[in-house]
N, C-alpha and C positions, 0 to 999 in steps of 0.2 A: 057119273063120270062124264066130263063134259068130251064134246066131239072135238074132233081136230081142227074143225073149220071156227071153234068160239075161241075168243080168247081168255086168258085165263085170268082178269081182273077187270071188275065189272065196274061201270061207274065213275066215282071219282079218286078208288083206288089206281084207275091208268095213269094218273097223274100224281101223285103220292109221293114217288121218287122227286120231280122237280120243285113241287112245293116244298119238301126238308130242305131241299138242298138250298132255296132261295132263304127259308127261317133259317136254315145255319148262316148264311149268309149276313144275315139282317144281325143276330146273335153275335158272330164276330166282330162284326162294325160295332155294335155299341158295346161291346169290351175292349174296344182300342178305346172310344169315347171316354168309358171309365176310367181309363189308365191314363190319363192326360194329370198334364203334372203342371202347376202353374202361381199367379198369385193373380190372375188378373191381368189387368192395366195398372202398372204402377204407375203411372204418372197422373191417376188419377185419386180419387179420395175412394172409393172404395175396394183399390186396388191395395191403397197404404192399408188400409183399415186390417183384410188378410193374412197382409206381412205383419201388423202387431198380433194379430190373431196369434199366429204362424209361431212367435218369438215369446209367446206368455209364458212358456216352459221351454224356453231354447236361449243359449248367448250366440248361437253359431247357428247359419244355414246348414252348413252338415256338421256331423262331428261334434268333436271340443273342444278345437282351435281353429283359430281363421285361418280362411284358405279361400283359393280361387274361387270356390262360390260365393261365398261374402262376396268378393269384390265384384263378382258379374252383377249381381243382385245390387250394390251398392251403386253402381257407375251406371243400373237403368234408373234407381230411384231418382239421383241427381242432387236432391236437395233434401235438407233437414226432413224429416216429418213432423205433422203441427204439437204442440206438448201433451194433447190430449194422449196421441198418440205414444204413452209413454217406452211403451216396450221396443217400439219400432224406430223411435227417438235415441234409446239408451242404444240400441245396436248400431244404428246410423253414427253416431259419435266415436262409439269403441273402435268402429272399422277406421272411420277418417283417422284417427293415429298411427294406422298401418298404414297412410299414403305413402308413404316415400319406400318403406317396404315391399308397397303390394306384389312387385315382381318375385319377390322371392318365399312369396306363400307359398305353402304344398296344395298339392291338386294341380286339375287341367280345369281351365274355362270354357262351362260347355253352354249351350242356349238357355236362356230365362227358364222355358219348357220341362227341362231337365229336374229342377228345384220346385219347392214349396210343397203345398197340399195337395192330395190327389182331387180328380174332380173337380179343377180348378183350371181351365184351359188358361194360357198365357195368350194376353194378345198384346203384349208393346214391345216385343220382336226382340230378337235375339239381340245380347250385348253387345256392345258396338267394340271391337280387335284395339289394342296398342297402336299406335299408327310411328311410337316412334325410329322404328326401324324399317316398316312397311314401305316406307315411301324411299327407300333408297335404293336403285337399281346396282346391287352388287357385282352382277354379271355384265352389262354394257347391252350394246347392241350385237344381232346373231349373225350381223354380216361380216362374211371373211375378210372384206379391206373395209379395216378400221380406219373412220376419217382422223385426223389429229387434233378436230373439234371435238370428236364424240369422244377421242381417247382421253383428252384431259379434262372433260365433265365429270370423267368413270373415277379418275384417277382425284379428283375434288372430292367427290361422293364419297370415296372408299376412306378417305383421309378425317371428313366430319363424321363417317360412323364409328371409325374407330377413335375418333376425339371424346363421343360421344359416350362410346364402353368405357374407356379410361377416367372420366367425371363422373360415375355412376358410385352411391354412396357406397361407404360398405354397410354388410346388415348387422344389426343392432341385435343382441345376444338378448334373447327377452325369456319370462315366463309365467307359466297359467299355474298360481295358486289360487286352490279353495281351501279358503279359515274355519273354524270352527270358533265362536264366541261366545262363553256361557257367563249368563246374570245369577247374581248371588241368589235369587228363589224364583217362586211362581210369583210374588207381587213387581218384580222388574217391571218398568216399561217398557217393552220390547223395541217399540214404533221409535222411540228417544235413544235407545242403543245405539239402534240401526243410523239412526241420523246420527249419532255421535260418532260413528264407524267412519260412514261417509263425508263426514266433515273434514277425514285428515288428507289434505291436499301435499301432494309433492311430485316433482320431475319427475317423469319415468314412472308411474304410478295411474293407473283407470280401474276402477271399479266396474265389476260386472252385475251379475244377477246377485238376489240372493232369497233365501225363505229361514222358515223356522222350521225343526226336528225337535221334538217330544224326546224326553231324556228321562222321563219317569217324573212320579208324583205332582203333576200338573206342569213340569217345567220344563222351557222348550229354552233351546239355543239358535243361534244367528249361525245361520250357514252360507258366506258368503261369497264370490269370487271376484278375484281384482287380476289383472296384468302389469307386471312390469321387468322395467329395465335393465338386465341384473346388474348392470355398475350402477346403476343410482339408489334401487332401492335393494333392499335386504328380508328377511323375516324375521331378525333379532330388531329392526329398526320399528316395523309392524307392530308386534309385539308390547316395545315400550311404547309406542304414541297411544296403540287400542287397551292397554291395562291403563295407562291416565286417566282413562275414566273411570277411575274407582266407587264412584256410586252404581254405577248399572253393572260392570265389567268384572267376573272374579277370575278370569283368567283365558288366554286363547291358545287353541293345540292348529298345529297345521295338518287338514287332514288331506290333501294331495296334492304335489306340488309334480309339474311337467314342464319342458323344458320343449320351447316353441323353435 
């Protein structure tokens, strides 16, 4: 039984306490590390390369409609990506059609950080805001006598932002079908389908991703997705352009149809 005057941990257990406490320390910092969320440097090439990574099995940053993440992510890329890049090429396009929309995506736009793959730190900084409203001081100056210089700068201001809401399109009623396309056997060409699919060009009409689903006995179907416009395009119009191709083509079911 030790005396009263020894203490009661010998060694390097006195210190035991402050060394966990420093490894817990050490531990939690690189779980925040972990948890880092990113693509990179898009603006550089193996930033883009990530975001195809990222998009090999994705149409959409989140989800499975465009929405404010797309466009953060879109407005850091800036520019096409090279065609190598095919997947991160195909998304960069599908989004550029929802220009004139972007504002009325769902979602909130949050930092680059936010998005992508884990493990991926972002370093080409957060999205850059809307600036077209930003820049207009709706409220004036905070001083109680208004000069009548400052009051009809307020009163110009107030007048080109509401000019500015009132020119603003209206939104375009669109939707996210995915096709189902089944070739008359296992000898189809699948690869010739698919390009025949994506041959049929029209207004109001983008093509998404697509693969092939095993349907038994060696035979697989085109499983595709496209967006459009519903006053321009249709699923009865679909339909007849993709059964035209009656050498590959023995018939297409819509197997989900959402309404953006």
């Amino acid at each position: 039984m030790p005396r009263r005057d020894q203490p009661l941990y010998k060694g390097s257990a006195r210190v035991a306490g402050p060394l966990c406490a420093a490894a817990g320390l050490r531990c939690g910092l690189a779980l925040c590390a972990a948890a880092a969320m990113g693509f990179g440097d898009l603006k550089s090439a193996a930033g883009l390369r990530v975001l195809n990574d990222f998009l090999a099995d994705k149409s959409y940053i989140e989800g499975y409609v465009p929405s404010q993440a797309d466009i953060a992510v879109f407005e850091a890329v800036g520019a096409p990506p090279p065609a190598e890049l095919f997947h991160a090429l195909r998304w960069y396009n599908h989004i550029k059609s929802y220009e004139k929309q972007k504002a009325s995506l769902p979602g909130i736009k949050k930092a680059l950080g936010k998005y992508g793959p884990a493990d991926v730190e972002d370093t080409t900084g957060a999205a850059t805001d809307s600036k077209d409203d930003d820049d207009i001081d709706l409220f004036g100056s905070d001083d109680e006598e208004e000069s009548e210089e400052a009051k009809k700068l307020r009163e110009e201001r107030l007048a080109q932002y509401e000019s500015k809401k009132s020119k603003k399109p209206a939104v375009v009623a669109k939707s996210s079908i995915l096709l189902d396309v089944k070739p008359w056997d296992d000898e189809t060409d699948m690869a010739k389908l698919e390009e025949c699919v994506r041959s049929i060009q029209a207004d109001g009409l983008v093509w998404g991703s697509s693969k092939l689903v095993p349907v038994g006995y060696g035979i697989k179907k085109l499983q595709i997705q496209c967006v459009v416009e519903d006053d321009k395009v249709g699923t009865d119009m679909l339909e007849e352009r993709i059964t035209a191709f009656e050498d590959y083509v023995q018939s297409m079911d819509v197997a989900a149809f959402n309404k953006i």
